[in-house]
N, C-alpha and C positions, 0 to 999 in steps of 0.2 A: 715461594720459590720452589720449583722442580728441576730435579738432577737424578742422574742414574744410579741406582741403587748398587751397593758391591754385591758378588758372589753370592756371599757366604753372612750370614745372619747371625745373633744369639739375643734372647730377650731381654731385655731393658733393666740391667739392676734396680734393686728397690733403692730408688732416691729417697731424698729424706722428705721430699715434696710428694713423692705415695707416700709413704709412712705417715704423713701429718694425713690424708685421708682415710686411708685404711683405719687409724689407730681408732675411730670412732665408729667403724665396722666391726669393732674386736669381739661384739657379741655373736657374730656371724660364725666367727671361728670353729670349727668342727672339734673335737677334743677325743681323743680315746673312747669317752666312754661306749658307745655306738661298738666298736670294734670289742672292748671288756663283754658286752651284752651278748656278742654274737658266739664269742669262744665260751662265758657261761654258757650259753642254750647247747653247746657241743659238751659241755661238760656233764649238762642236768640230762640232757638223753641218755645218759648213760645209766643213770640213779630211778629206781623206782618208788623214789620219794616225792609226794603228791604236793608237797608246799612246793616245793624246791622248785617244779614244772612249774607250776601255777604262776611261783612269783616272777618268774623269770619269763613267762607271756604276758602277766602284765607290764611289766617296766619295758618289755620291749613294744607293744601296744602305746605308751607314752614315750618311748623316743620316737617313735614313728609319727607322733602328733609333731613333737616336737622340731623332729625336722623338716615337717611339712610346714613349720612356720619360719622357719632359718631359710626355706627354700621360698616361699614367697616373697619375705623380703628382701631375699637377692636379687630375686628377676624386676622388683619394683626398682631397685638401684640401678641395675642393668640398663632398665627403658631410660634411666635419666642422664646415663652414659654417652659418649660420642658412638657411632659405630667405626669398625675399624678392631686392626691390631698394631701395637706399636711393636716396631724392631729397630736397633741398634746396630751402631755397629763399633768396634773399637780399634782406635791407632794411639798407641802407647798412654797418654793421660787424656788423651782428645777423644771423645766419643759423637757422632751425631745419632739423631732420632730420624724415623721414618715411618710415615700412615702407611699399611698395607690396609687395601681396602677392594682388593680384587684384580687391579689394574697394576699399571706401574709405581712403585713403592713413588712418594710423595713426603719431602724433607721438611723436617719441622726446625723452626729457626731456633736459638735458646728462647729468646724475648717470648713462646710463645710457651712455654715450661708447666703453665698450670696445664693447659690441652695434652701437652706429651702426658704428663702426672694421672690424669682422667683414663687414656689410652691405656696406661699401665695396671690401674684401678682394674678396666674391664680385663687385663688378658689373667690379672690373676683372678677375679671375680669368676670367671668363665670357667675358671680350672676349678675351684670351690665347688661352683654349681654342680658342677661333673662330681666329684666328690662325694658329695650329697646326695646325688640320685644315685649314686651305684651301692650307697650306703640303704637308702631306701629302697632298691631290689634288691638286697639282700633278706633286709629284716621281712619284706613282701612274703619272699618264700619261707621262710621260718611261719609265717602268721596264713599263708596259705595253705598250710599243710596239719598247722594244728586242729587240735582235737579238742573242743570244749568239753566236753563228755569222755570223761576216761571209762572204757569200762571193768578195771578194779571201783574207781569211786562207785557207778554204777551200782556194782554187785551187792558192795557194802551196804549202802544208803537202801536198799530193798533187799538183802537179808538181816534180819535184826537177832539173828541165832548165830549166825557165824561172828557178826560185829562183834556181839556180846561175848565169845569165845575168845574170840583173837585180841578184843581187849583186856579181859580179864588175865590171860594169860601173859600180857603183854610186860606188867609191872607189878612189882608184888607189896599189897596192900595193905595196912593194919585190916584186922576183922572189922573192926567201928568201921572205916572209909570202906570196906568192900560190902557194906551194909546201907550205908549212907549210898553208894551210890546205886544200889537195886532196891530201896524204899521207895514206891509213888509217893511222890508229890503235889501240892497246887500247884496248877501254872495259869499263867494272864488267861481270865477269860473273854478278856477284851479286844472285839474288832479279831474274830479266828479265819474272816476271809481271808487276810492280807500274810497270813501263813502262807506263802506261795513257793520258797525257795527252799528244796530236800537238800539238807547235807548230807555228805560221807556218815557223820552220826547216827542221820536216822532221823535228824530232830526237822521240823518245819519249821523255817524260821522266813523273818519280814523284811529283810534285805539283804542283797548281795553284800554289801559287808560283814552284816551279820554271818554270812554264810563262812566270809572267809577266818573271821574271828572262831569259827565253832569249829572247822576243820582245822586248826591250827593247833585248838585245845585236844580233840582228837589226836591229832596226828603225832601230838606229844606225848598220848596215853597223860590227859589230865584227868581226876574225876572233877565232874561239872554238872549243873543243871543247867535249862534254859529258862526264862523266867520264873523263876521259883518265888514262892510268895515269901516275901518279907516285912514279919509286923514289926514297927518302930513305933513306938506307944499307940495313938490311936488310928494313926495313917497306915496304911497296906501298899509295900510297892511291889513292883518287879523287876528287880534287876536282870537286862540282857542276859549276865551268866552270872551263876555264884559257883566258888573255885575251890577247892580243897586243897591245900599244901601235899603231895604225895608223901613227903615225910616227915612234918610236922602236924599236918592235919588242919592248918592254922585257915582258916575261911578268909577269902576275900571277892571282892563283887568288880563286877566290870559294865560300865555305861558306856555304849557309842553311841555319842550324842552327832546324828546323820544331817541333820538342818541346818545347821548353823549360819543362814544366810536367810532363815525366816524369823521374822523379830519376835511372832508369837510363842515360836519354838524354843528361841533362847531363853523367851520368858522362864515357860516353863522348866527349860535344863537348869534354869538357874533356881528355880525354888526346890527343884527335887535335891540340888547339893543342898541346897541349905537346908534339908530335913536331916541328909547323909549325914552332915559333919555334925547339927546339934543333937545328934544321939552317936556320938563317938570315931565314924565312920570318915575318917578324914582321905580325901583326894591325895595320892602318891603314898598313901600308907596300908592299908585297906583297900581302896576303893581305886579301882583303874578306871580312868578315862580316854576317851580315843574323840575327835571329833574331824566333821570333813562338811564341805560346803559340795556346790554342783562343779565348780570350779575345780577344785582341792578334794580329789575321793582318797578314801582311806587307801593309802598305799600295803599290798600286806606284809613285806619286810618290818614295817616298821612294828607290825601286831609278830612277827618273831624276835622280835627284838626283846617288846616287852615281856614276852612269854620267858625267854632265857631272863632275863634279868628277875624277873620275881620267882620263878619255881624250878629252872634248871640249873 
């Protein structure tokens, strides 16, 4: 049935007939965090602390994933939507609906409530979408203008005289630990191509995780080594890092076990604990572990987290 539409318009209350739709869209919902992420990056520009940058381009690098997938399944909803916008209108408890669809608004009868409910779906859906993408030019310009290469880290990671200076003077040492950490060492001599990644330290290491796990240790003025050899009766490993308590002294070792989505990999992470723990070395006491699939990468908040919990 068509009739003339009034004047004057306002959008369609949420019925309880959208609400039972929506309520199962509820993962679609946008939430602060996006908006938290964007006033950190205003806040860490100001700091010339290199985690602090760091962590706060990567987690905005994954809400940007992430709401490239809230934005995809909107627009899949979207196509499965009527086209159209719904308007109402209201005369005291009486309301009717109406298809705006470019032409003369078009009356929807009650009996046809689920259509109106869909209509309603798309105009709030439509405003989400908008939403979303202005939240995605936002984080764009943040990640368009960043710097993968600081050049403080830079300078550090190729001067190994200033590093050495500025660390040592950084925190103040027992003579044992300020000795411990300027003795050479063994380190793995296994597989030295895959050394590919220079950290801030200095050190060469075999993945970006790894990388951000040793800049972290740095950047907390930790003494540490990189694979340092450790003999447990007849086995020889190398722990990712072994760590020094700054003021107990107290040694602990740290595994990022990076595979964990290859079966022969777990194998093996699983016999290297069981070497750790039957010579003393137990996991959450001693021995730090971190692990991440292709899916799942090591987030690095989570490697500050750990760090303040066992030595700061």
């Amino acid at each position: 049935m068509n009739s003339s539409c009034p004047k004057s318009f306002i959008i369609l209350d949420i019925s309880s007939v959208f609400w039972t739709n929506i309520f199962t869209l509820r993962s679609l919902l946008p939430t602060l965090f996006t908006s938290f992420l964007f006033c950190a990056l205003i806040y860490s520009s100001t700091k010339t602390n290199k985690k602090e940058v760091s962590v706060t381009y990567y987690q905005i690098k994954k809400e940007r994933q992430r709401l490239n997938k809230q934005i995809s399944a909107l627009r899949a909803r979207l196509q499965s939507l009527p086209e159209g916008k719904l308007l109402c209108t209201h005369n005291g408890n009486y309301s009717k609906w109406y298809l705006s669809n470019g032409a003369s608004p078009i009356y929807i009868p009650k009996k046809e409530r689920q259509f109106a409910a869909k209509l309603a779906e798309r105009n709030y859906l439509s405003l989400l979408l908008e939403d979303l993408q202005q939240e995605c030019r936002a984080l764009d310009a943040y990640l368009q203008h960043h710097r993968t290469t600081k050049s403080a880290e830079h300078f550090l990671s190729h001067s190994p005289e200033h590093r050495n200076l500025i660390f040592s003077a950084a925190l103040p040492l027992s003579a044992e630990l300020s000795d411990w950490i300027n003795t050479p060492y063994k380190q793995n001599p296994k597989h030295p191509e895959q050394l590919v990644h220079r950290s801030v330290s200095g050190h060469m290491l075999r993945s970006k995780s790894e990388v951000f796990i040793d800049m972290a240790l740095f950047n907390n003025k930790l003494p540490f080594r990189y694979e340092c050899a450790l003999i447990l009766g007849d086995v020889v490993l190398y722990p990712d890092f072994t760590i020094r308590h700054p003021k107990t002294g107290k040694t602990y070792y740290w595994e990022h076990f990076g595979r964990m989505d290859d079966p022969s990999y777990i194998k093996n992470a699983c016999s290297k604990l069981e070497i750790y723990t039957s010579h003393g070395i137990v996991p959450s006491i001693h021995l730090i572990t971190t692990y991440e699939t292709r899916n799942h990468p090591l987030n690095p908040s989570v490697i500050e987290q750990i760090i303040e919990e066992y030595f700061l």
